[in-house]
N, C-alpha and C positions, 0 to 999 in steps of 0.2 A: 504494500500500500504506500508508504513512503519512498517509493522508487518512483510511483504514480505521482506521486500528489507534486516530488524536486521537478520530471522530465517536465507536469504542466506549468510548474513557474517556470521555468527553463522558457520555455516555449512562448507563455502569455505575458511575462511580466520582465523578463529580460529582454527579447526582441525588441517590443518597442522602445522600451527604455535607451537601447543602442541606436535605435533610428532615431528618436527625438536628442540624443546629445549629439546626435554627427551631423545633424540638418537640423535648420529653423532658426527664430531669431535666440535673440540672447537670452531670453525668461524662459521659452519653450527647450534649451539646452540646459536649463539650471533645473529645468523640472526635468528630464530625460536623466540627468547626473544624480537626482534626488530618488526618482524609481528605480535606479541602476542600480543604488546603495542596499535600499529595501528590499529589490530581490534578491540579491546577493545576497545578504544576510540571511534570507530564507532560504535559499538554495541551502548555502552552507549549514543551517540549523537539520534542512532534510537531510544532507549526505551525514552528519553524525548521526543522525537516528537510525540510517541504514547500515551503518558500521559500526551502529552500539557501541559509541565513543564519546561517554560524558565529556570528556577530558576535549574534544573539538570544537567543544560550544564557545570558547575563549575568543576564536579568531570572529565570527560573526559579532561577539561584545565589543571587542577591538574596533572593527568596522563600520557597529552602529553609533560609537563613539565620535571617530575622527571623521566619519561621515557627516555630523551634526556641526564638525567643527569647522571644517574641509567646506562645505554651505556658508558659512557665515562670512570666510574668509572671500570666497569667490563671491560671494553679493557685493562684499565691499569694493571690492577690486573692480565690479562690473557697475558700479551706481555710476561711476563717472560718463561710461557711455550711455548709459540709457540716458541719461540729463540729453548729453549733446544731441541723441538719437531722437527727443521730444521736443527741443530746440528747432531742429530743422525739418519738423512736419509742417 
């Protein structure tokens, strides 16, 4: 069952996630970088479950960690073009 449930985030929650960070504008890649995280995390929480590996659960903490932080950094970084990008509409 949990081989089932990682292939469909695999599948539903990862793909797009790739497609929206490599194309779109600049909010639509920060959301694409945001569900890339999430599923990751999930992937990884399923493949410990399937190798009955408490001990793997660490890397996905890790992840949803610097993942929270990794956003915050890249919003700041990006505030400056979205100004200049709402500037010249």
């Amino acid at each position: 069952m949990w081989t089932a449930v990682t292939l469909a985030l695999l599948v539903v929650g990862v793909a797009p996630a790739v497609y929206l960070a490599a194309r779109g504008s600049n909010i639509q890649r920060l959301i694409g970088l945001q569900l890339l995280s999430v599923s990751g995390s999930l992937v990884l929480i399923g493949l410990s479950a399937i190798v009955n590996q408490s001990s793997y659960l660490i890397v996905p903490l890790v992840l949803a960690v610097l993942a929270a932080t990794g956003t915050l950094v890249y919003t700041r970084l990006l505030t400056p073009h979205i100004d200049t990008e709402e500037d010249g509409q």
